[in-house]
C-alpha positions in Angstrom: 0.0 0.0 0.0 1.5 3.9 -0.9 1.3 6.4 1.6 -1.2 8.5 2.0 -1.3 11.7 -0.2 -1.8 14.2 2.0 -2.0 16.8 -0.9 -5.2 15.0 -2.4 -7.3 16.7 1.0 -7.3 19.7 -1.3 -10.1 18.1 -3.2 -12.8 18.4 -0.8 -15.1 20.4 -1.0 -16.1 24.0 0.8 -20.0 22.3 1.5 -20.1 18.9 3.6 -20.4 15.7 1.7 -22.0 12.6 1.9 -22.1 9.7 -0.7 -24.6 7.3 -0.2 -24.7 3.7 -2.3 -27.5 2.5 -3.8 -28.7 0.0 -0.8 -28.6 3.1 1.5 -30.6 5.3 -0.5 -33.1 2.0 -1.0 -33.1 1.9 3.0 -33.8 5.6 3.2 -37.1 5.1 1.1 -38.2 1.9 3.0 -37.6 4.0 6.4 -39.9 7.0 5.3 -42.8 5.1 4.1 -42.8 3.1 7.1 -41.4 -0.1 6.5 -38.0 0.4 7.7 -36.3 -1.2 10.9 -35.3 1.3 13.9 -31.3 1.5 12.2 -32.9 2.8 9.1 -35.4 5.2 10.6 -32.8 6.8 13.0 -30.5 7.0 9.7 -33.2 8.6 7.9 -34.0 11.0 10.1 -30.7 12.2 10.5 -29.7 12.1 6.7 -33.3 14.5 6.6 -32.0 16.7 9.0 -28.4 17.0 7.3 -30.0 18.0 3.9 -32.2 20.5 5.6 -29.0 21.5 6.9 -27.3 21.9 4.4 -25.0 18.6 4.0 -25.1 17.7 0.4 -26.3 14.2 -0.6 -25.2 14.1 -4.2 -25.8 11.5 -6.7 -24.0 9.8 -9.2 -24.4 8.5 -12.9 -23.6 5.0 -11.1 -26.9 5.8 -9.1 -28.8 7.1 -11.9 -27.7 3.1 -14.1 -28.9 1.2 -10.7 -31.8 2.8 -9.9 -33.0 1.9 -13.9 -31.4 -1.1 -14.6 -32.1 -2.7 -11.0 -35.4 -1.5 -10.1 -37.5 -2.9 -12.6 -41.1 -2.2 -11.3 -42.2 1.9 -12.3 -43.9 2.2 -9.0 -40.9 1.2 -6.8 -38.7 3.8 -9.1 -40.9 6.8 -8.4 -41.5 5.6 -4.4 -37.6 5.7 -4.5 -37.0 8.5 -6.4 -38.9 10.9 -4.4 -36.7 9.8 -1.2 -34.0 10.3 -3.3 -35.1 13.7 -4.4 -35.8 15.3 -1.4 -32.9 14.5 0.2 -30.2 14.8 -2.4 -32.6 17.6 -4.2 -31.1 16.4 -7.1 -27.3 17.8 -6.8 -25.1 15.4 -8.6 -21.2 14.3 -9.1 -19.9 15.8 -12.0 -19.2 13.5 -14.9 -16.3 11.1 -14.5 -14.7 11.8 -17.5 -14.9 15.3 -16.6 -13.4 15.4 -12.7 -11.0 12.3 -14.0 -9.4 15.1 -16.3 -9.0 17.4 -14.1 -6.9 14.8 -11.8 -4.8 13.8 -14.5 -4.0 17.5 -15.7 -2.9 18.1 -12.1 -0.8 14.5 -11.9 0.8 16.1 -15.3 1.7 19.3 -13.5 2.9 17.9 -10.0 5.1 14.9 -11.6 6.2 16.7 -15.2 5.4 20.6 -15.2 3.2 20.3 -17.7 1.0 22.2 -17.9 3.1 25.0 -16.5 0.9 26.4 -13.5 -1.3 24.2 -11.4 -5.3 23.4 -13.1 -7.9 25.5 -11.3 -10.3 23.6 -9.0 -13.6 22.9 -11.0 -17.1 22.8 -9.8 -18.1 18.8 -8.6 -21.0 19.6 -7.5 -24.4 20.5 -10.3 -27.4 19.2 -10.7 -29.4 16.7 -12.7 -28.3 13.9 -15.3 -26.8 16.0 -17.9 -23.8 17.1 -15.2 -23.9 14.0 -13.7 -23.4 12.1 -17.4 -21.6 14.9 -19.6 -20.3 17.1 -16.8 -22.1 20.3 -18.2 -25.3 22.6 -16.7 -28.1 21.3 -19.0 -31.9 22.0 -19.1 -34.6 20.5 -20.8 -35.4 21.2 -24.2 -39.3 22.6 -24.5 -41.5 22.4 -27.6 -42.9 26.2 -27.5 -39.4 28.0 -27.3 -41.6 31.0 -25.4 -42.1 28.6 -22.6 -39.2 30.0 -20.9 -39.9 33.9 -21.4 -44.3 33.3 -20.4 -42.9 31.9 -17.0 -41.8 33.5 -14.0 -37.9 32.6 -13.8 -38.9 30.7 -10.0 -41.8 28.7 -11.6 -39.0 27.7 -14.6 -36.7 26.4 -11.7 -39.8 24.8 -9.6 -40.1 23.2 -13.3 -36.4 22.0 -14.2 -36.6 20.2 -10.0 -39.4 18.7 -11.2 -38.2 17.3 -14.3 -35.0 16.0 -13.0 -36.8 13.9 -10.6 -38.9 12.8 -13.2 -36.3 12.1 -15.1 -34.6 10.1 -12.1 -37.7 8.1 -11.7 -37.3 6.8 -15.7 -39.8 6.0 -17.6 -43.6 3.8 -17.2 -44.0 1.0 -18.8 -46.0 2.9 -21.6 -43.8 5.4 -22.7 -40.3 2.3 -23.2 -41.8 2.4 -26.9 -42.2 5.8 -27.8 -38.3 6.5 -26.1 -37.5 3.2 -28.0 -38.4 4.8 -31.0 -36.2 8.2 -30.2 -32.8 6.5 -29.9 -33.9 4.7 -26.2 -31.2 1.8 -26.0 -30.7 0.7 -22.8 -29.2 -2.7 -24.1 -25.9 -1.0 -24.9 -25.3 -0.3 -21.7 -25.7 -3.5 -20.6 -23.3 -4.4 -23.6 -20.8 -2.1 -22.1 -20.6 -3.2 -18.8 -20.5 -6.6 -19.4 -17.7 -6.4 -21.9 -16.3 -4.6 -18.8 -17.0 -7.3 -16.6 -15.2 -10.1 -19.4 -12.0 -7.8 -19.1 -11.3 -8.0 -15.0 -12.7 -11.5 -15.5 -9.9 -12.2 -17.6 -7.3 -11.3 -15.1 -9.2 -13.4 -12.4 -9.0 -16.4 -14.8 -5.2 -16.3 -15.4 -4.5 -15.5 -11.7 -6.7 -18.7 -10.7 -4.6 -20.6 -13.3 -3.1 -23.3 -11.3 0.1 -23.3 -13.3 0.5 -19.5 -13.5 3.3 -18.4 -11.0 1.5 -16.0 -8.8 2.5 -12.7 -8.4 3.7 -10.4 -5.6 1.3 -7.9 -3.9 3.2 -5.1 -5.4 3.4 -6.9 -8.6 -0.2 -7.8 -8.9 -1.1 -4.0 -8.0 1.1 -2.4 -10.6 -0.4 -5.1 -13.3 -4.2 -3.5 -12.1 -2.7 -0.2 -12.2 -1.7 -0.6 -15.5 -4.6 -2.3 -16.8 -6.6 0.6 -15.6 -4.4 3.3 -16.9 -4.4 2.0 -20.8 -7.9 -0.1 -21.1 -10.1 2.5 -19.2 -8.6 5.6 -19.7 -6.0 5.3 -22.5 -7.6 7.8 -25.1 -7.3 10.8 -22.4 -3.9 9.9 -21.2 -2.9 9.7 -25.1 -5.0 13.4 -26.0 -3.2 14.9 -22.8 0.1 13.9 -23.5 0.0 15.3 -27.8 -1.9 18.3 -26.4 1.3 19.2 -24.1 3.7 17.5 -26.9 4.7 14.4 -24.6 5.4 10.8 -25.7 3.6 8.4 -23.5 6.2 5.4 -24.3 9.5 8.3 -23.6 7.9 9.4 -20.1 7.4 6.1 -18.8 10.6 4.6 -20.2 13.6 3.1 -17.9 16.4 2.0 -17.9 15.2 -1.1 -16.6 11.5 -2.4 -16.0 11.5 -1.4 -12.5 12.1 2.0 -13.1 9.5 1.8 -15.9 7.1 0.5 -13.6 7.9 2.6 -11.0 7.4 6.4 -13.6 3.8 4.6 -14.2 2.7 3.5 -10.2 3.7 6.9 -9.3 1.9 9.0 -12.0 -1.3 6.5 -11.6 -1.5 7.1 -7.7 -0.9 10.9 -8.3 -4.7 10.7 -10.1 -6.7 10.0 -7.0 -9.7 8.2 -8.8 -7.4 5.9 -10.7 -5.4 5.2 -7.3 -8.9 4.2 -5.6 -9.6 1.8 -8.2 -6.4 0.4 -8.4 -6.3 -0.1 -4.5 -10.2 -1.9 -4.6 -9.8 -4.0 -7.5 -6.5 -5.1 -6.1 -7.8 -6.0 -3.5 -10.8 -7.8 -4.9 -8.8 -9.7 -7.3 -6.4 -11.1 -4.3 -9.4 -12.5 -3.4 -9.8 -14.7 -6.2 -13.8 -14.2 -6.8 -15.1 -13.8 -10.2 -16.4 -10.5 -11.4 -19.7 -9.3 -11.7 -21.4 -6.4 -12.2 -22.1 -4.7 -9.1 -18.3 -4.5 -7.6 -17.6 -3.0 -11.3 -20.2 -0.4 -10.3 -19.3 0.3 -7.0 -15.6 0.8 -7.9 -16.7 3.3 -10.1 -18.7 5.1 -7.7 -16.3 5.1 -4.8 -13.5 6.1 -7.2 -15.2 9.4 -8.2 -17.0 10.0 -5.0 -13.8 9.4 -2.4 -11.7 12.3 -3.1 -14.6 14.7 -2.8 -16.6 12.9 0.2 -16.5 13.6 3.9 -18.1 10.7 4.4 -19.2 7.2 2.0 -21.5 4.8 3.2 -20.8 1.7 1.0 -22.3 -1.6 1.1 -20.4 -3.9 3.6 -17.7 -5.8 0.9 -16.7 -2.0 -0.6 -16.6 -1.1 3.6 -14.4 -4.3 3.7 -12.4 -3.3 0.9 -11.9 0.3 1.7 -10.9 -0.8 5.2 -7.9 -3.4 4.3 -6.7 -0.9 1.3 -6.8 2.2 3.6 -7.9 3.8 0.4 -10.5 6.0 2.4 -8.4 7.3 5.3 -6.0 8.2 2.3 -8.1 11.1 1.2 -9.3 12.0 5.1 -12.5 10.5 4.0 -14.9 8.8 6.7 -16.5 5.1 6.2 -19.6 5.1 7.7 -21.8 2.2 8.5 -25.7 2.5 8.3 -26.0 2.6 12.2 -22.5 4.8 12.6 -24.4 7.9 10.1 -26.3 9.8 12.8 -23.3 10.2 14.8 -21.2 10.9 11.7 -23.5 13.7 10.0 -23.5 15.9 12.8 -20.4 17.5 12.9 -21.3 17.8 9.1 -24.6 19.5 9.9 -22.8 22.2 12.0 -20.4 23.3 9.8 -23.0 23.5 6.9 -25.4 25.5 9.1 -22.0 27.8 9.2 -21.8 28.6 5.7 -25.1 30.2 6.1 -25.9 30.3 1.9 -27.9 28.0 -0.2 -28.7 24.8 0.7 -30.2 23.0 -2.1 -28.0 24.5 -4.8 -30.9 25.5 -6.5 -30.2 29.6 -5.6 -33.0 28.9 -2.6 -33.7 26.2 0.2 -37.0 25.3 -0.9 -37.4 21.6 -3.8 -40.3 20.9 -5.3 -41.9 17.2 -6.1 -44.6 18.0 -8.2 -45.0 20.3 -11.1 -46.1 23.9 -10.4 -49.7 25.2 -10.6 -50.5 26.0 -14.4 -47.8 24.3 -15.7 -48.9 20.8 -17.6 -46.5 18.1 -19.2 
């Protein structure tokens, strides 16, 4: 395990945050319509009492793929969603691609000097599916273009809430064919992941290969690290490197392979989200279990949520992971069970009662869950 990187604390952010996984925000709903157990209702209450605080709940595109691909039934999505929407009020992650940029621009200046002066933070924290998916502010598109100028800008705002939680909810059963017809594909995502899933899997084959010598710790994390590095995010590290006239094969040359291997550990821990997953999935491969999707998603989550977080509340192998790597407690980022929350949001809560601005990120404190008066969809 590397030490910790004291430097990467400079990530957090100015407004307390809290990243829930999926099962927690799945607890949350159960708890409020009154099916919960007394763990889940005492975390309920105190995650409500956070938000209305001020704490920020965001979500992530991991959350938004779950929620649709895992919760099947319409009815369950919008009973979900509206927990999810009051609490979080919709504030998501910024798009991985986006914040994983930024990480590796600032690897590039801390190891090479390039570029010359240090990236500028960027915003993390937006709202709705287009930041959360493409990292940009995005509204919806209406079909009268006046729309916009007949209503009152804080109607138009009570209007986008609305639609993002709509949009969170997905769609009924009776509208799949109509989106189907409009470029709807949900099997390529599926595609996707589980061509995902066949690549760690074939690392998990070879290392269960009874006649494959097996490899050190340190050598079994560099060969994730690398894997991670040139199958996952090999186009950026390639644009970066022409952009800044680099040679990827010339930086991370040697004179022997352990110095090679050593100019590539060192950049890919620099880029906290890619030194997360390199630090999980190690871990997970050392114990030899095949991959599926959910770790896959999880990783992904954690990895972009970490740096950010004050606090994660995993599900309990991810909590096992995080523990073992020290991954968490790298970044100054708290683990939290579900019955260790309460106690863990309330230092949150005070400082975010401190900063005395808005608390939904919405330029107010107020969230609606149904579509203002007058206004039809």
């Amino acid at each position: 395990m590397t030490e910790p990187v004291q430097a990467s604390r400079v990530l957090k952010l100015s407004r307390p945050t809290v990243y829930l996984d999926q099962w927690m925000w799945v607890a949350l709903a159960k708890a409020e319509n009154g099916k919960g157990d007394s763990r889940e209702i005492k975390a309920f209450e105190a995650v409500k009492n956070a938000a209305e605080s001020g704490v920020a709940f965001p979500l992530s595109s991991t959350t938004y793929s779950e929620t649709l691909s895992g919760v099947t039934d319409p009815n369950q999505r919008m009973t979900l969603a509206r927990t999810v929407a009051s609490i979080s009020y919709m504030r998501t992650l910024r798009a991985p691609q986006v914040l994983v940029e930024h990480q590796f621009r600032t690897a590039m200046h801390a190891q090479f000097g390039r570029p010359t002066f240090r990236p500028a933070p960027i915003d993390v924290l937006g709202h709705g599916a287009h930041w959360a998916f493409r990292g940009e502010a995005g509204g919806f598109t209406f079909s009268a273009p006046e729309v916009e100028t007949l209503i009152p800008r804080t109607t138009m705002t009570e209007v986008y809430q609305w639609a993002e939680f709509r949009l969170f909810a997905g769609p009924r059963d009776d509208q799949v064919a109509s989106l189907r017809a409009n470029g709807y594909n949900p099997e390529a995502a599926a595609a996707s992941m589980s061509s995902r899933v066949d690549w760690e899997n074939h690392l998990y084959t070879a290392l269960k290969n009874e006649g494959m010598a097996k490899p050190s710790a340190p050598v079994l994390r560099f060969f994730v690290q690398a894997r991670e590095v040139l199958h996952e995010h090999n186009r950026l590290l390639y644009e970066l490197f022409h952009e800044y006239n680099m040679s990827v094969e010339r930086t991370f040359s040697g004179k022997d392979v352990k110095t090679a291997r050593r100019k590539l550990s060192n950049f890919s821990d620099a880029v906290p989200s890619l030194r997360i997953a390199a630090d999980l999935k190690t871990h997970l491969f050392r114990q030899r279990k095949p991959w599926t999707t959910n770790p896959i998603r999880d990783i992904d989550a954690l990895a972009h949520a970490v740096p950010y977080s004050d606090v994660v509340v995993p599900d309990r192998e991810m909590i096992s992971l995080l523990t073992r790597s020290k991954t968490a407690e790298a970044f100054g980022t708290t683990i939290a069970h579900l019955e260790d929350l309460p106690s863990a949001l309330g230092p949150l809560a005070a400082r975010a009662e401190r900063l005395g601005d808005d608390r939904t990120g919405w330029g107010g404190n107020t969230f609606r869950l149904d579509p203002p008066p007058g206004v039809t969809f």
